[in-house]
PATITOR-181876 format. One record per atom (N, C-alpha, C): y, x negated, z. Coordinates in steps of 0.02 Angstrom, whole numbers, plus 50000, padded with zeros to 5 digits. Example, Ala and Ser with C-alpha at 12.3 -4.5 7.8 and 13.67 -1.06 7.14 Angstrom:
BEGIN
497164934050390497754938550390498354934050390498884935850354499474931650357500024935550394
# end
This chain:
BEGIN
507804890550037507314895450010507404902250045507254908349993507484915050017506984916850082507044919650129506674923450162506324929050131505524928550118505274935350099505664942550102505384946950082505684955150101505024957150140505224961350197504784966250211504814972750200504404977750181504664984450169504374987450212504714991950246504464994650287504545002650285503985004850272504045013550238503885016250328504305022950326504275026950397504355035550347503845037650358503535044650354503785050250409504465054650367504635058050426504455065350420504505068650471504235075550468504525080350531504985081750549505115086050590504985083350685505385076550653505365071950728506025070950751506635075850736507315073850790507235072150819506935073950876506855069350943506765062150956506185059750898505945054050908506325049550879506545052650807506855046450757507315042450785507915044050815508315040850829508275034550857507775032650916507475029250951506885024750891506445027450856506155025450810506585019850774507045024050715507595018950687507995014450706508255015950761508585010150796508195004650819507815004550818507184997750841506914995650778506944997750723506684996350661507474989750618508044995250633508694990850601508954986250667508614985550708508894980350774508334973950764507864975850721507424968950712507814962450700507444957450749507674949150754507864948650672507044950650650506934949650568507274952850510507954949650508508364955550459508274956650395507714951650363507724954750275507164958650283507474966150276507014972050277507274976850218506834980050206506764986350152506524992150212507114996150218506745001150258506705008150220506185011050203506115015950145505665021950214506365027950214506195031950247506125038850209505405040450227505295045350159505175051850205505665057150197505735062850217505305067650169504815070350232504185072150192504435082250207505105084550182505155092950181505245093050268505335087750287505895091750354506345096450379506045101450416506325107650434506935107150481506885100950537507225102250586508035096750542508215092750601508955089350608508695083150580508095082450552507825074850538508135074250484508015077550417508465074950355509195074250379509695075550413510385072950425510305069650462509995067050530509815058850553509715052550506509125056050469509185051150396509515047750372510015054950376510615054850318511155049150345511145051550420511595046050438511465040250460510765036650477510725030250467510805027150385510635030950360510765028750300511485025850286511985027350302512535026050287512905020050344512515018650379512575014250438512265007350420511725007650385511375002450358511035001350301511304999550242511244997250182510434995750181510104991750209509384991350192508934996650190509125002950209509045010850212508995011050144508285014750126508255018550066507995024950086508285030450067508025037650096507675040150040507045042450032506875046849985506565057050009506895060649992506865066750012506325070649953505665071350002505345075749938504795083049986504655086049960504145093049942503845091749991503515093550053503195092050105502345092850088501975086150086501335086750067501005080850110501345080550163500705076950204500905069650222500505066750266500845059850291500445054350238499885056450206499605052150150500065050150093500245056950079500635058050011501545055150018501605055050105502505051050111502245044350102501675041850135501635033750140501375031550059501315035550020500955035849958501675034449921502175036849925502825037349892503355032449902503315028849963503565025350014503165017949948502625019349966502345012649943502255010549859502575016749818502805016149747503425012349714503855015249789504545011049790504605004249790504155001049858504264997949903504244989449842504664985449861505004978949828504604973649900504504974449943504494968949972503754964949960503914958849978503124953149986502714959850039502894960650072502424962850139502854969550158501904970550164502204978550180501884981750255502394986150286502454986750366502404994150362502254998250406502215008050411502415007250495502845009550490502865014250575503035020850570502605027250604502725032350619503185033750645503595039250609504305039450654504295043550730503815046050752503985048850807503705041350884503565034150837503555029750873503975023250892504005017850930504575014850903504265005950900504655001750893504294994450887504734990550936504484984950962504804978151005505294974750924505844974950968506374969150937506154963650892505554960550923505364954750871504754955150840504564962450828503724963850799503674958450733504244960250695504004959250623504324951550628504794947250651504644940450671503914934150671503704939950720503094936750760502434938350711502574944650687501924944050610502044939950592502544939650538502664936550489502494927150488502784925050542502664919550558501914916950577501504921950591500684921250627500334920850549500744925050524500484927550441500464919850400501104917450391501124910350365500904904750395500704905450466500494898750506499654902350483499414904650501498764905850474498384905550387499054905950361498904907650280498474913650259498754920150305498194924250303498904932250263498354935150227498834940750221498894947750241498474948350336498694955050362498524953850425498874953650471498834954450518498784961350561498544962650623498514965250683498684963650739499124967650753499434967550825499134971350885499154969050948499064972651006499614978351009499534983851050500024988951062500094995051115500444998251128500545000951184500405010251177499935010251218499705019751189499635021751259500125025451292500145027351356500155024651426500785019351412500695013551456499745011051438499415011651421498975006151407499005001151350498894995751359498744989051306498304989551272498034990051206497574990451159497564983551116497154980451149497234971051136496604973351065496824972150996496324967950953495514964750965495644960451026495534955651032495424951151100495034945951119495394943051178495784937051177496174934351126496584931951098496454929251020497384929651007497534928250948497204921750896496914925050878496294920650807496404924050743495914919350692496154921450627495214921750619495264928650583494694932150576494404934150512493774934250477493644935750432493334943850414493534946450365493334954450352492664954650393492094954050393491334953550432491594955450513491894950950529492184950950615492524957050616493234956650591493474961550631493224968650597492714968750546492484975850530491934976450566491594972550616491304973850656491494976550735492004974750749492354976250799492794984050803493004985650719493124991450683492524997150733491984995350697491454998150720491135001450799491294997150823491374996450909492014998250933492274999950897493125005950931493404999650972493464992450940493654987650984494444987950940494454990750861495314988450830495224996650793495864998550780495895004850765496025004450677495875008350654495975009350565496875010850554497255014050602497955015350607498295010350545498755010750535499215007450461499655005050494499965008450551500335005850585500624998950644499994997650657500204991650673499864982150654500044984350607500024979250547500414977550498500254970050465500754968250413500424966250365500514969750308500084968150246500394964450202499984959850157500334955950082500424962750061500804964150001501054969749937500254968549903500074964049888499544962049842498994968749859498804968249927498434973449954498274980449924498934982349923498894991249885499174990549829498924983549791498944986649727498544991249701498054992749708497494998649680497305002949757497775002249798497355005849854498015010049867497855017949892498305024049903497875026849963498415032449999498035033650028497725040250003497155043950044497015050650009497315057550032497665061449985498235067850018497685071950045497965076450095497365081950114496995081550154496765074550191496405072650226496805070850283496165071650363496525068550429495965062750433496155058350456495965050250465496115046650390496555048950354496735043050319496895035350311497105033950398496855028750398496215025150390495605029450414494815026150397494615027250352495105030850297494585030650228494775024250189495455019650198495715015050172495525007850200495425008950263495355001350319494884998850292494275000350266493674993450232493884992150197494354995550123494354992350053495044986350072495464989050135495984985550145495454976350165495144978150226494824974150244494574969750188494304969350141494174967450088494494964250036495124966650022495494964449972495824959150034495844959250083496354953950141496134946750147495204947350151495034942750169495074938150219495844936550232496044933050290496354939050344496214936450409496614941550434496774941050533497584941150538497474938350598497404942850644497064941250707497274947050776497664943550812498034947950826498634945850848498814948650957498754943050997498734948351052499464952051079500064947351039500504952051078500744959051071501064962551117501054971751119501724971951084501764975351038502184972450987502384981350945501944985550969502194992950966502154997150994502405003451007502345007651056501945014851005501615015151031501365022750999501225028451046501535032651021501865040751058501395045651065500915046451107500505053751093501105060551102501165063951053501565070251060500835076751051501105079851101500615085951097500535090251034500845088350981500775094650934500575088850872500615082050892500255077850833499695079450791499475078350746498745079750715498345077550782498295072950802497355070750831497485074850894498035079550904498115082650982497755089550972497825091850898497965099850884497295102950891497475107650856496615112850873496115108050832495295107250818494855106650777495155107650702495065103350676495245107250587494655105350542494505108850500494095106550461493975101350404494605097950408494775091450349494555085250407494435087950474494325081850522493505079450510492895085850500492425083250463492065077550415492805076950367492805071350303492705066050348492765064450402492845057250446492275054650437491695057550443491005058850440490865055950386491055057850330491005057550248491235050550255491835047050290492075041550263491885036450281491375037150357491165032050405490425031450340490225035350343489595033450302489505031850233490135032350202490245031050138490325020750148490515019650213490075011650217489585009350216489165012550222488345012050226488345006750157488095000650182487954996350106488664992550096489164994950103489804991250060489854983050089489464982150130489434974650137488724973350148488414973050091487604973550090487214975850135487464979450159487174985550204486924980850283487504974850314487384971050354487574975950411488064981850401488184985550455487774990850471487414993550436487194999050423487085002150516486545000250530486545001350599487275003650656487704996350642488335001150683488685005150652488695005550573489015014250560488515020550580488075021950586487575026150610487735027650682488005022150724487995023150794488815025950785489295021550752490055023850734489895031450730489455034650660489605040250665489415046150701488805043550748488595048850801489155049650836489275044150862489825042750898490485049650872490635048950847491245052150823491205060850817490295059850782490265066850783490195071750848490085067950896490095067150973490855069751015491345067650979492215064850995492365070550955492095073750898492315078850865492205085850900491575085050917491195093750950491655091251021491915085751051492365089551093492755089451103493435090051026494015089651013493995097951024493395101551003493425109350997493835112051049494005117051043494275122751077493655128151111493375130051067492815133951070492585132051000491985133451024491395131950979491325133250913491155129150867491195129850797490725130850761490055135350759489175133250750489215130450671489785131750636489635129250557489575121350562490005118550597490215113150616489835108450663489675112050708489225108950772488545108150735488125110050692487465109850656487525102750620488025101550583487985096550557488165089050604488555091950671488495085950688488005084350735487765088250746487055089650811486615087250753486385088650686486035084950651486245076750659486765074850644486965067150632486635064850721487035067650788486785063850832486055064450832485735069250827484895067950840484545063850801484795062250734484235057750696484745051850706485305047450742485335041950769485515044150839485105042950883485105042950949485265039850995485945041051045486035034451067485865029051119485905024451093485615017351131486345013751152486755013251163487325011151179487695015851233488005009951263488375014951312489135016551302489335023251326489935027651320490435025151386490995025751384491475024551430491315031351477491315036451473491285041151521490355041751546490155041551602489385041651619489545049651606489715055051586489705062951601489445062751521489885061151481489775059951401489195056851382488985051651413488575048951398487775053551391487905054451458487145059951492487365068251450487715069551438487655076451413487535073651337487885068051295487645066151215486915065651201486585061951281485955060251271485425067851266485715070851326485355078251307485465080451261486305082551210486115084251168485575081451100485645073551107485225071151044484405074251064484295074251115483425076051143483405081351134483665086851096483395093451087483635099551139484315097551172484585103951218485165107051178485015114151193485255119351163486215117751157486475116151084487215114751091487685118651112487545123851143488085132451148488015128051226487555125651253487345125451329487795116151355487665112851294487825108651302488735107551319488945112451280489525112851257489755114351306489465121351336489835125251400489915120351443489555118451479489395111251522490065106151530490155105651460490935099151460491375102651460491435109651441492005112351432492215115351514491705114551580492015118551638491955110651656491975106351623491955099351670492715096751657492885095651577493555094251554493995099851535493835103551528494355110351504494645115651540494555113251612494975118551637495645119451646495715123351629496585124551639496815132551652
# end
């Protein structure tokens, strides 16, 4: 009997540096029936001729070269192509362990489940799922979603094809991964966590979640609460705390101060107030003042001579 296909779409964009290292860990997989569909999203630098030349090195290489519109709109194109049972995303400026897609795949069929999550590696730290490998139902791990315990990322996971049949991601937007992760959650049903570290993910300083404030980062807001109800409104409470939370993580992604921006989220933290505790005690005590009615220009200054000096 044939070995499934995996397809594995990689979204490139002006990552010479990274790709090389990226691709070579992708075509060195244990797991050799792969579809690797690398979609060159209007690359400026040496990335389209890296492309060019893995491509010719390894036949399971499909290159598609198009109009530069965003990392939604490459994984969007990537996943029109894509032929395999199961479908895989790695960012190219990151790279994967030798036997990632092995060790899915096999957790995937011993479970009878069709998406798994992997543990993974974000700055020499471990980002465990989980505290070990179980097979989980949408309710669980979208609760854990909630509690910043598993990340919405595309990347380190293995999906059935079945999945995106009606699901894309949305162009234009930053957190595209969280506008897709519930409906994914949903159509999966089954779903494993998986504890071994099984990818490496790259903070580069000029990444989206590094860069200045933008204003498409707002929609996050829009997407956390657009759950409200989608599972008979059993979460309601931890998206409320999710999105204070965030709007919290947003006012101090700022640079300097944004008042169009800061109103609406100084509205969201004050009417849910928080009752949960923050990893930083500094964050914590300055969120709580701001939800109690202290002035946000004052609040702001405050974190910004605490974390921002440079």
């Amino acid at each position: 009997m044939e070995k499934p296909l995996i397809s594995i779409i990689v979204p490139v964009y002006n990552v010479e540096i990274y790709l090389p290292k990226c691709l070579d860990s992708i075509i060195n997989q244990t797991y050799e029936r792969l579809e690797i569909i690398i979609v060159n999203d209007g690359s400026t630098d040496n990335s389209p001729q890296i492309c060019e030349e893995y491509t010719k090195r390894d036949s399971r290489i499909k290159l598609l070269h198009k109009k530069n519109s965003g990392l939604s709109s490459a994984r969007n194109a990537g996943l029109d192509i894509a032929n395999g049972e199961y479908i895989g995303f790695v960012d190219s400026d990151d790279y994967i362990e030798k036997n990632m897609y092995l060790k899915m795949l096999n957790s995937l069929k011993e479970y009878s489940a069709n998406l798994i999550i992997c543990s993974y590696f974000s700055d020499r730290e471990i980002k465990y799922p989980c505290e070990k490998s179980m097979l989980a139902n949408v309710d669980f791990v979208f609760r854990l979603y909630l509690k910043d315990q598993i990340q919405a990322f595309a990347w380190n996971k293995l999906y059935s094809k079945d999945i995106f049949k009606d699901i894309r991601y949305t162009n234009g937007i930053l957190f595209e991964d969280m506008d897709v992760f519930l409906p994914i959650l949903v159509k999966a049903e089954k779903i494993v966590l998986l504890n071994d570290k099984l990818y490496h993910y790259i903070k580069r300083e000029n990444s989206i979640t590094s860069t200045h404030f933008n204003s498409n980062q707002i929609k996050c807001l829009d997407i956390i609460e657009s759950h409200k109800g989608y599972l008979d409104g059993i979460y309601d409470n931890l998206i409320k705390e999710r999105s204070m939370f965030l709007c919290w993580w947003l006012l101090c992604q700022m640079k300097k101060l944004d008042e169009n921006y800061a109103k609406r989220f100084v509205k969201t933290i004050r009417k849910n107030k928080p009752n949960f505790p923050i990893t930083c005690k500094i964050d914590f005590l300055l969120l709580r003042m701001l939800a109690y009615g202290f002035n946000v220009k004052f609040i702001f200054w405050i974190r910004k001579n605490i974390f921002m000096k440079t």
